[in-house]
N, C-alpha and C positions, 0 to 999 in steps of 0.2 A: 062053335056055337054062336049066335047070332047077340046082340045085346038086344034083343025082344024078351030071349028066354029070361032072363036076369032081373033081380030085383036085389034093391040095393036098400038097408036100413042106417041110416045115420046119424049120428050121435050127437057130433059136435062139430062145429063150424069155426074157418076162422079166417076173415077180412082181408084181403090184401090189395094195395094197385099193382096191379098186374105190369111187370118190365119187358113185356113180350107177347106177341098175341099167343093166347093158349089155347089149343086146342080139347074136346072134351073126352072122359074119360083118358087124363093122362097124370103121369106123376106133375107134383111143382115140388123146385125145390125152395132153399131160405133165402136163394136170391132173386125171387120172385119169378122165374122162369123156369121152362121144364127145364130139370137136373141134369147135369152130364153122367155119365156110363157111370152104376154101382157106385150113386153116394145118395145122401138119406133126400128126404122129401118131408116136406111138411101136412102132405095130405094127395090126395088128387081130386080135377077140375070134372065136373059134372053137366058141362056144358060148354062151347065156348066164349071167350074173353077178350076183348082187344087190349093194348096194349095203352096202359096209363087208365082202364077202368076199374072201378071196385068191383075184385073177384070177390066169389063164396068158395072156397075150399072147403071139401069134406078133411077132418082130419081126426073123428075119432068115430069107430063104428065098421060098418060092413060099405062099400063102394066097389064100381064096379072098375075096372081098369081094362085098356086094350093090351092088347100083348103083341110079342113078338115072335113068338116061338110055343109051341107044343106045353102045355102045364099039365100037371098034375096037381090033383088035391094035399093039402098039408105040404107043398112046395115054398120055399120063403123063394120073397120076390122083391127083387131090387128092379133098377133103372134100366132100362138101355137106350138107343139111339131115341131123340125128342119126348120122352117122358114115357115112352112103351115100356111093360113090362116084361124082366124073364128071369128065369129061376137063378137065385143063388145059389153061388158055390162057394164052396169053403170056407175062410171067415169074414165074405163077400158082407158091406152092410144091406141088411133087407128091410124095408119097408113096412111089410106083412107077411101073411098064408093066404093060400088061396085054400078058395072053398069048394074049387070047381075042378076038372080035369078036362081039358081041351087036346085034342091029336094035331093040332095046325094052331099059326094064328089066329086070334079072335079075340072074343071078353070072356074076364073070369072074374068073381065077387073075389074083394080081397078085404079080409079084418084088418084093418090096419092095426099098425103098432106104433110106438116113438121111441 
């Protein structure tokens, strides 16, 4: 599904210099860069970011994220490769749910969580 269809409601925001150019609709994590594989994230980017500027991350509410893989709806979703999202497993840390069900790659609304 395309990030046209997508609409994204957010909540709360929070400031950072960016340690990395970031790319939009992707995880960040708390070292200021997209996360490495399945660990937490402080929100994701809504656009992007160069690197040593004041980011806006989304970090509480509905955003919209790329993926990497196939999702279903009520899927928890952690990291994977450059701040992509894909479904957790097991007592993988997750992020959020998804709101959305995708059959391929693409964007899916995620509530985030902390």
């Amino acid at each position: 599904m395309a990030i046209n269809d997508k609409v994204s409601n957010p909540i709360g925001y929070v400031t950072i210099k960016a340690a990395d150019d970031l790319l939009p609709n992707r995880f960040v994590g708390f070292d200021l860069k997209h996360p490495a594989v399945e660990s937490k994230s402080i929100g994701v980017t809504e656009c992007k970011w160069k690197k040593d500027e004041m980011a806006s991350i989304l970090a509480i509410g509905v955003g919209i994220v790329e993926t990497s893989t196939a999702i279903n709806i009520g899927d928890k979703l952690t990291c994977d490769t450059d701040g992509k999202a894909k479904k957790a497993t097991g007592g993988t840390v997750y992020n959020g749910r998804s709101l959305d069900t995708i059959t391929e790659a693409g964007f899916v609304r995620i509530l985030l969580t902390t």
